[in-house]
C-alpha positions as CSV (number, residue, x, y, z in Angstrom):
1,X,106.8,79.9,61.5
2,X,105.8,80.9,65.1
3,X,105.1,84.9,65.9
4,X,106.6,85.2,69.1
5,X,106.4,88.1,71.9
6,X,109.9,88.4,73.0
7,X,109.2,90.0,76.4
8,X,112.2,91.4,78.9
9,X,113.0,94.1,80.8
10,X,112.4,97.9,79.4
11,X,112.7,100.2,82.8
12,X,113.4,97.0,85.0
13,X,116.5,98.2,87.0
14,X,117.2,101.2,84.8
15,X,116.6,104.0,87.8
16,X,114.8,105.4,83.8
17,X,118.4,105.4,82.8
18,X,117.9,106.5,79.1
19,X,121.1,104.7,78.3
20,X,119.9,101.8,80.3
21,X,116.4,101.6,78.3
22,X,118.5,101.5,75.5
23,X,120.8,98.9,76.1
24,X,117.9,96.8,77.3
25,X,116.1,97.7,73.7
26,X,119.3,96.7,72.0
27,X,119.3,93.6,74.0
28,X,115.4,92.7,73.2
29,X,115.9,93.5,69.3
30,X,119.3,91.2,69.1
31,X,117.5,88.6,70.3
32,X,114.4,89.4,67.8
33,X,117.0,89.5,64.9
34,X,118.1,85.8,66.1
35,X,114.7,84.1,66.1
36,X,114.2,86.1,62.8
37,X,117.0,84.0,61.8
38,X,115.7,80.9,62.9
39,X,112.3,81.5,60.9
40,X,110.5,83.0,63.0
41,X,108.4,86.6,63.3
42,X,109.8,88.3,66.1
43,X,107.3,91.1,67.5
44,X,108.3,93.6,70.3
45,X,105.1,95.5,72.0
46,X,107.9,98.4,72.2
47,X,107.9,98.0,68.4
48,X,104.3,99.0,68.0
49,X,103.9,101.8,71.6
50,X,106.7,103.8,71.6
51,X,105.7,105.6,68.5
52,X,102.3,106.3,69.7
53,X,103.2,107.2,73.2
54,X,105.6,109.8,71.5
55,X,102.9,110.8,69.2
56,X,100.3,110.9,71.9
57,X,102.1,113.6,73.9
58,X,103.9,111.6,76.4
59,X,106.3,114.2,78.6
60,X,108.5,111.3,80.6
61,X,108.4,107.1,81.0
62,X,105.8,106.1,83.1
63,X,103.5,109.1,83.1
64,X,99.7,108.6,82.3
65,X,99.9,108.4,78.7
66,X,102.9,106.1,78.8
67,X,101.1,103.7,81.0
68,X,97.7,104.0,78.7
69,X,99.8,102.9,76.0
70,X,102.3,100.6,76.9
71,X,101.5,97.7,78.6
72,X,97.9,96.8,76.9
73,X,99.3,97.5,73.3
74,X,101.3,94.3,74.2
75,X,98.7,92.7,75.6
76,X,96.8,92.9,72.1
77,X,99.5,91.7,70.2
78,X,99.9,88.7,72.7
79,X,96.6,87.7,71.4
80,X,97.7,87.6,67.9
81,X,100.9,85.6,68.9
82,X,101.8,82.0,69.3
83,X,103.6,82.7,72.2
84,X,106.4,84.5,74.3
85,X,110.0,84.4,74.7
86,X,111.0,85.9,78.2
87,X,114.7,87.2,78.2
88,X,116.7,89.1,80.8
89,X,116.3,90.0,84.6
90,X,113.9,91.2,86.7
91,X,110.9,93.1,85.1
92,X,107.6,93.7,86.3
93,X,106.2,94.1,82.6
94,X,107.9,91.4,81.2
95,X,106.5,89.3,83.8
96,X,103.3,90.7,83.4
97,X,103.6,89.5,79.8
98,X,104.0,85.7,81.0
99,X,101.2,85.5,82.4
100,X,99.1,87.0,80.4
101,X,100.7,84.5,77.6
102,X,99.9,82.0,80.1
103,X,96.1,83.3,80.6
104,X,95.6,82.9,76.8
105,X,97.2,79.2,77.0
106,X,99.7,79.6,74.7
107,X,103.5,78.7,75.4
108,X,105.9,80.9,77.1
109,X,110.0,79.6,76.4
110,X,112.8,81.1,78.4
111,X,115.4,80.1,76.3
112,X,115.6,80.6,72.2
113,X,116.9,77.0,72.3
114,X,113.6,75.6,73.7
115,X,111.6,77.0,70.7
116,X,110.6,74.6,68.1
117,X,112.0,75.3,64.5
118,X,109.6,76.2,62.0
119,X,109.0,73.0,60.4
120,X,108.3,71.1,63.3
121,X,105.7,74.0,64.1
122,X,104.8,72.3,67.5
């Protein structure tokens, strides 16, 4: 069993469309549920920040306290990962993500079909 980042785009071409940011959520988590499936641990950095930049006073997506939180809380978890799955279109963040996957030499897939089943475990 791998734990795998599944990184895509959160604000990327939203305009900070709430219904947007949620449909791109929706999209991440489906994808999470599937690799789940496969026997894998899916994490989402939105799993873990959005709770504590709402509990940390954030007023609006991208002000300070969003961008305190955000972005290195996935960083952290990156390091406890075996790698990243990048999904979706364009996304500063997500692509941010690869390489920071990539920085910690650990494998990024861009398809769910290019991960190795658990009992391979390559």
């Amino acid at each position: 069993m791998k734990m795998i980042l599944v990184a895509g785009p959160l604000r990327g071409g939203t305009g900070d469309d709430p219904k947007l940011i949620h449909a791109n959520m929706e999209a991440m988590t489906t994808v999470a549920l599937d690799l789940y499936r496969r026997g894998h641990l899916p994490v989402l950095g939105e799993w873990f920040s959005l709770p504590l930049i709402e509990a940390a006073g954030s007023k609006k997506i991208g002000d300070d306290i969003y961008n305190e939180i955000q972005h290195p809380i996935a960083e952290k978890i990156l390091t406890k990962c075996d790698g990243c799955l990048r999904i979706g279109g364009a996304s500063s963040g997500a692509d941010h993500m690869v390489a920071t996957t990539r920085a910690l030499n650990k494998p990024v897939w861009f398809d769910i079909d290019e991960i190795p089943p658990p009992e391979s475990d390559e």
